[in-house]
C-alpha positions, 0 to 999 in steps of 0.5 A: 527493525527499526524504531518505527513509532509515528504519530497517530492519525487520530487518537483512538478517543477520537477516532471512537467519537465518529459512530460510523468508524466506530461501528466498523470497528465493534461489527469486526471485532465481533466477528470473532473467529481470529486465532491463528490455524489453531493446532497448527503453524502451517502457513496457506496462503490465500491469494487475491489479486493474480496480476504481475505483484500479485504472483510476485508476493505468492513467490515471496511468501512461499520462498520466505519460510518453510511450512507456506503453500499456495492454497488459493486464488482469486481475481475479477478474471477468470483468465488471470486466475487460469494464467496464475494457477499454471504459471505459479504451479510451474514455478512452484513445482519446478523451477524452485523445486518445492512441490508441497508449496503449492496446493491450489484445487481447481475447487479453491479458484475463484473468479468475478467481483466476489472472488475476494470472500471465497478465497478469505472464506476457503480455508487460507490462513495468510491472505495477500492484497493485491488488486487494485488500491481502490478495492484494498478497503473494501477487502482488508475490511472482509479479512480482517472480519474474518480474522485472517493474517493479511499481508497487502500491497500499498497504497491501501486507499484512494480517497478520504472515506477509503483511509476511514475504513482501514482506519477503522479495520487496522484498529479492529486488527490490532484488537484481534491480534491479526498480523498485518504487513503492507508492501512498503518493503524499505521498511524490512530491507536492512541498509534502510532498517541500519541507517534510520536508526542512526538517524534516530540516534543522532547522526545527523543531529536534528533533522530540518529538512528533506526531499524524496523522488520518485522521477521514472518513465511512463507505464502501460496502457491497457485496451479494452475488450468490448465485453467488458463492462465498465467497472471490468475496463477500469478495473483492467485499465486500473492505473490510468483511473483516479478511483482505481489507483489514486494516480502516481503519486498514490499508488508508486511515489507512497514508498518515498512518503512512507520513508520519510514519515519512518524518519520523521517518527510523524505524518505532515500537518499540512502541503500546498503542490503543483503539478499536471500532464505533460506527456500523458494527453492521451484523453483515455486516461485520468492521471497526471504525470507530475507533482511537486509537494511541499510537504510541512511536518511538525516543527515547521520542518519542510520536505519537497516531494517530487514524482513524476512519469516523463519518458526521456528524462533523468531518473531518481527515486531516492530519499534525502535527509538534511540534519543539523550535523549532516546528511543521509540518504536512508537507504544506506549512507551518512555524509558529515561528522559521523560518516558511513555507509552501509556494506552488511548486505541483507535479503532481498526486502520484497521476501523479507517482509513476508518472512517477517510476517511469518516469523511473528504469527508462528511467535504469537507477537504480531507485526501490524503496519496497517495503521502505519501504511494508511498514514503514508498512503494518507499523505500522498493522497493529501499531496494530490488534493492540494496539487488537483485544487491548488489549495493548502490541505491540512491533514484534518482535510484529507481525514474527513474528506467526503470525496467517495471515488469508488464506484458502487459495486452493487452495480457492476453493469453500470455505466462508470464515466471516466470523470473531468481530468483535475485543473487547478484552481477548479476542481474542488477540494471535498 
């Protein structure tokens, strides 16, 4: 891969100055227990989350090297785990024709709010992240403490005291030698690979400016069973909750983010942002349907981050990168002096990055993109306080913020209002 070297959230020194961090971080690495299937290269993969992704990443890793089964499953739902277990059984067995791939006892299904420990706790060696962003903390933080390889989808938090938990587990991760690969797959697809390390080589000269989009239509809405908690609801419903999802901009538009933190080789220090609801009024859900950010990295250089979820409208999700000897679009092109495109071909990214998670366990030289993916998701979170508030927030904001969006889990029958949709100029910055 390509040179994909950033500047730290914090430093370790001072992330060990904050004893609450600080504490995460010793109670998981004396945890012990984290070598990888000693004796063993046999790769089980423990899947936590069986929604659309969720099965999707299953696929991906059992298709990315051989020795990977599908050995366990959990998810809130009993009938998520029931459809998955027959449908990934089905497409294991059959249409790939790898019936060793897939070793899923009815004794390693798990269902309910704790589902996430048994599945980590069942014999999985390779353990997959993909319930809702709101959870990803709470879960990564189990596995890494139990000293499982974990691959896990973005964006990995939702709020400030969520970035500070994987912060403190991506840290613990490394110490252990746990391999760790998130689901921003540009990052293992080979035109992106290509041309940022032109990129980083100059061929554009130095970089002074950009602008990245995700500008696509609107997404489902989910109606509620009337046995279903709130916590279960929201959790169903889970895009149209901030807590949940940490709106669009969060949860789909942090592929952007996390391309142009790659180029840039660091994370923004600052945006100010504009945004709101146009065609999403519908009072059943949370999250906005555009932003607009103004995103300051170091040097002053300035990238305009644009998302937004509006049927009937020009799409675009692309990057862009304006230089001082020309122009790129990271995923395959160089316009200028130096031009190019990118004609290598390559595989499909979303197999990929498992096959590059993979390859480094069974290398014993772990790839670990935990603390990578938390600053990512850390700047579309930055964005969508500096939209919500109408404020400039600096980067130190968004670390430290004291705004907890989950709900408490040890409360699972509660009632979990839905919360005042965001007004600038209103809602606070915390």
């Amino acid at each position: 891969m390509a040179d994909s070297k950033q500047t730290p959230l914090v430093s370790r020194r001072e992330f060990l100055k904050t004893s609450a961090a600080a504490g995460v971080t010793a109670a998981l690495l004396a945890s012990g227990n984290y070598a990888f299937a000693q004796g063993s290269d046999r790769i089980r993969v423990g899947l936590i989350g069986c929604g659309g992704r969720g099965s999707g990443a299953a696929i991906n890793a059992v298709s990315a090297a051989p020795g990977v089964e599908l050995y366990a499953l959990g998810d809130m739902f009993k009938f998520q785990v029931d459809g998955a277990k027959q449908n990934l059984g089905r497409e294991i067995r059959e249409r790939m024709n790898k019936p060793d791939a897939f070793n899923v006892s009815d004794d390693r299904c798990f269902w309910g709010l704790d589902a996430y420990k048994k599945v980590i706790a069942s014999g999985a060696n390779y353990i997959i992240l993909a319930t809702p962003p709101g959870y990803r903390p709470i879960h990564f933080e189990a596995a890494v403490a139990a000293g499982k390889n974990v691959f896990m989808e973005k964006p990995v938090a939702t709020d400030g005291p969520g970035l500070r938990k994987m912060l403190a587990a991506a840290e613990a991760s490394v110490q252990k030698g746990l391999a760790v690969v998130a689901g921003t797959q540009r990052r293992h697809q080979a035109s992106y690979i290509e041309t940022i390390k032109r990129i980083k080589d100059g061929a554009i000269g130095d970089i002074v400016g950009g602008q990245c989009y995700w500008n696509g239509g609107g997404i489902w809405f989910r109606d509620r069973d009337p046995n279903m908690t709130d916590l279960e609801y929201q959790s169903w419903n889970w895009y149209h909750y901030v807590w949940a999802c940490g709106d669009h901009i969060v949860e789909q538009h942090v592929h952007n983010l996390d391309v142009m933190n790659w180029v840039m080789g660091a994370h923004p220090v600052a945006c100010i942002a504009v945004g709101g609801r146009t065609q999403r009024v519908d009072p059943r859900t949370q999250i906005w349907d555009h932003f607009a950010v103004d995103l300051e990295y170091p040097g002053g250089v300035r990238i305009l981050s644009m998302c937004r979820h509006w049927s009937g409208c020009v799409d675009n999700v692309s990057e862009r990168v304006v230089g001082t000897k020309g122009v790129s679009n990271p995923g395959g092109s160089i316009d200028g002096p130096n031009q190019w495109r990118y004609s290598g071909g390559g595989r499909d990214p979303y197999t990929q990055e498992h096959t590059d998670l993979i390859e480094s366990i069974r290398a014993n030289k772990p790839l670990n993109e935990a603390k990578q993916v938390t600053e990512s998701t850390a700047v579309a979170i930055m964005g969508r306080m500096a939209a919500y508030t109408g404020q400039l927030v600096r980067w130190e904001q968004v670390i430290n913020s004291q705004e907890n969006l989950v709900p408490d889990m040890s409360k699972p029958d509660a009632s979990i209002p839905m919360g005042p949709i965001a007004v600038p100029g209103k809602t606070k910055l915390v």
